[in-house]
N, C-alpha and C positions, 0 to 999 in steps of 0.2 A: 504494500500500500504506500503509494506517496505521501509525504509528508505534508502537512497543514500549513498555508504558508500566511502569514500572520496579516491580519488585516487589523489597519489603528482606525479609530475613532476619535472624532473632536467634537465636543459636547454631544455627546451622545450619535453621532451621524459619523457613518465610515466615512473614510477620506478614501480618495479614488484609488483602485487599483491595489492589488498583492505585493508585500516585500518579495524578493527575487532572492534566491541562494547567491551569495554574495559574488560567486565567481561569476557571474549574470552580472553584475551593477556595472553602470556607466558612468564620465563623467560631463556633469551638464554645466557647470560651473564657467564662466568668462572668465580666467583668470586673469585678465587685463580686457581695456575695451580697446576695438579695433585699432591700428595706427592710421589706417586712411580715413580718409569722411568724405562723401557716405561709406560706410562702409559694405562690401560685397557678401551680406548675408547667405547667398547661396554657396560661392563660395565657406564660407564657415562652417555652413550645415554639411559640406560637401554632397550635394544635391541641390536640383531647382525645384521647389517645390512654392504652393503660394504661403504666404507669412502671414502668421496670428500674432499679433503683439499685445500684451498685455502690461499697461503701466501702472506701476506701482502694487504688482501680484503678491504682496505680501506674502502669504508662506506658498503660497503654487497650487493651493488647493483649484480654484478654476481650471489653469493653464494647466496642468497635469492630466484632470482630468480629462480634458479636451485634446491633448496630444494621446493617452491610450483610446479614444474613440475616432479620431478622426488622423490615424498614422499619413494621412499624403499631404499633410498641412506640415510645415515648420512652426514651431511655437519659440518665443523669442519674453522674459518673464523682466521685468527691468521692478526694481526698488531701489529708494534712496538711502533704506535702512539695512547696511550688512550683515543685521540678526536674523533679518526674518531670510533674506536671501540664502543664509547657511541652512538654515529649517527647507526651504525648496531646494535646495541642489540635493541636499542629503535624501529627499524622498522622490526624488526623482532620481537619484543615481540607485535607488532600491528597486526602482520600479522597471529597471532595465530601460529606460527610454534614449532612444536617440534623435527623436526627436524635438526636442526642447533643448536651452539653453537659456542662463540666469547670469542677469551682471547688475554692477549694484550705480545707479546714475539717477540723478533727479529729472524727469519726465520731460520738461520741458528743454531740458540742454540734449536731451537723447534724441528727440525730434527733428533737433536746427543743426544735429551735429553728424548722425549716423544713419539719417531715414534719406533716401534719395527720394525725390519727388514719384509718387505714383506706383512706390511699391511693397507698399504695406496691403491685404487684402480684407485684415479687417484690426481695429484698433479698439482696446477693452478698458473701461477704465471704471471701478467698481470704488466707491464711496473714499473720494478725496476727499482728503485733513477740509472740514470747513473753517476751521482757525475762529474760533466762538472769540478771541479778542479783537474788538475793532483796531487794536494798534497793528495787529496781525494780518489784516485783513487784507493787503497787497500782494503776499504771498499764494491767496487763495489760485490752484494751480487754472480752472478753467476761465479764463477769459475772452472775450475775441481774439486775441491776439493767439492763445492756445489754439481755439477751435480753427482758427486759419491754417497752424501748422497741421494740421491732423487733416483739413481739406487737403493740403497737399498732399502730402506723407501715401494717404489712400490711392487706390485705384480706383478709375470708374466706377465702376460695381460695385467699389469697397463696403464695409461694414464701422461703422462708430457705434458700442455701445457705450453708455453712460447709465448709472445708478447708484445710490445717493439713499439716505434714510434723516438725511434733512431736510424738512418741505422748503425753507426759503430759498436753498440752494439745490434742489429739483426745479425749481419751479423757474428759479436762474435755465440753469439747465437749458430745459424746453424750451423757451422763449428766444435767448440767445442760438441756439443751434440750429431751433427753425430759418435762422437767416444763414447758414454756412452749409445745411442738411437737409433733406426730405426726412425729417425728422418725425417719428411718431413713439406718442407714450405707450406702453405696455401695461394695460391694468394686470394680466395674469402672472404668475408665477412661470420660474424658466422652466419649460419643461425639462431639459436634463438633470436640473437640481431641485425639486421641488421644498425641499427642507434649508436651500442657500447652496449658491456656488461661491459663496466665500465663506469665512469663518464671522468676518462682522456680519452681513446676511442673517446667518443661523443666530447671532444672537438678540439683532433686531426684534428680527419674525418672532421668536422668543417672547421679547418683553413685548412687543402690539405696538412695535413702530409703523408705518406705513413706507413701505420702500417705493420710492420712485425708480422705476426704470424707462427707458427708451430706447430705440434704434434707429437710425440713418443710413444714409445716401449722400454722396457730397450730388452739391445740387449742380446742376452741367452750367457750365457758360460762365463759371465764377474765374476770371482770370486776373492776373498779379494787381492790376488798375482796383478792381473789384473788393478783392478782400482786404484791399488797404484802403478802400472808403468803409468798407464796412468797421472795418479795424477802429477807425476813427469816429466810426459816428456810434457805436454800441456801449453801452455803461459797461463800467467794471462790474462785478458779482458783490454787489451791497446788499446785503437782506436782513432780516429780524432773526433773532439768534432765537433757537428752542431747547428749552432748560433740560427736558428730555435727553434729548439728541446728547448736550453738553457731559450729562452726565453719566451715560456710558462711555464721552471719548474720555472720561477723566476714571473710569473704571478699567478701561481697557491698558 
């Protein structure tokens, strides 16, 4: 009889995928970022394959899971924090995956630095710091000036999720991106993960947050002239802070 091969759990919900007998593990880890910009992703993955990017994947639970279901996608995991990145390469190098890769860069310099225009296929971006202090609040990562990178970055066809478990900054969201996106809100739950494709998700849904999610399309005809009028005439992400929200980031 083969042996059981150990499946972990995060608040009570498996995390994607079987540890691997260890002579199986890979390693997914960026141990430095590229030396060129853009940098030749396919080359890296050593295959052409199309690219899932996921920014700020915290420990990999989404992007893991999404690289054992869907092997003809490259998966590419970017965080600013080196903690959570070691927690994703390690369960990704258990899960034998060669598909994926994790390096540790803040979101927006990874976009302007390593994304060549129009080839990203789809771009994930699951409930950014809303930085509850207004002195803070420049930092807030999605703004036009964001969403314009991520217009580029995309292909045609591409894919932007975005989701979020703060309504002022949902509601930012939608309204900003409907000018950069054919953008639509998603009342249901994701079908792959019905219990959270992250770890914050699962503990939202938990306490009876309301997650805002959405999905896009960059909108066609939007060219350099374009998104830098739009760049310029869009507010920044100002909203009413929700005490809620605040005080699961200060639990977590």
């Amino acid at each position: 009889m083969a042996p059981r091969r150990a499946i972990e759990r995060e608040f009570g919900v498996p995390f994607p995928g079987e540890i691997q007998p260890p002579e199986h593990w890979t390693q997914t880890a960026l141990k430095r970022l590229p030396a060129e910009e853009p940098a030749d992703w396919n080359a890296i993955f050593g295959r052409a394959a199309p690219l899932v990017l996921d920014l700020g994947c915290g420990n990999g639970r989404y992007l893991i899971g999404s690289a054992l279901w869907r092997p003809d996608r490259n998966h590419l995991g970017i965080d600013v924090l080196p903690v959570v990145i070691r927690y994703a390469t390690r369960r990704a190098n258990q899960r034998a995956l060669a598909n994926i890769r994790f390096g540790v860069c803040d979101a927006d310099s990874f976009l302007t630095r390593f994304v060549a225009p129009g080839s990203v296929q789809e771009i994930h971006l699951y409930h950014p710091q809303p930085y509850h202090d207004e002195a803070e609040a420049d930092q807030r990562l999605v703004t036009p000036r964001f969403l314009a990178r991520v217009h580029r970055a995309l292909a045609p066809e591409g894919e932007l999720y975005l989701q979020t478990d703060h309504p002022g900054y949902g509601q930012y969201m939608l309204e900003t991106a409907r000018e950069f996106f054919e953008f639509q809100q998603r009342a249901d739950k994701w079908p792959d993960a019905p219990k959270g494709r992250t770890r914050r998700e699962i503990i939202a849904l938990r306490r009876g947050l309301e997650i805002f999610r959405g999905v896009g399309r960059p909108r066609p005809g939007l060219d350099e002239a374009a998104l830098e009028e739009l760049c310029a005439r869009l507010p920044p992400p100002r909203f009413a802070l929700d005490r809620r929200v605040a005080e699961l980031d200060r639990w977590e």
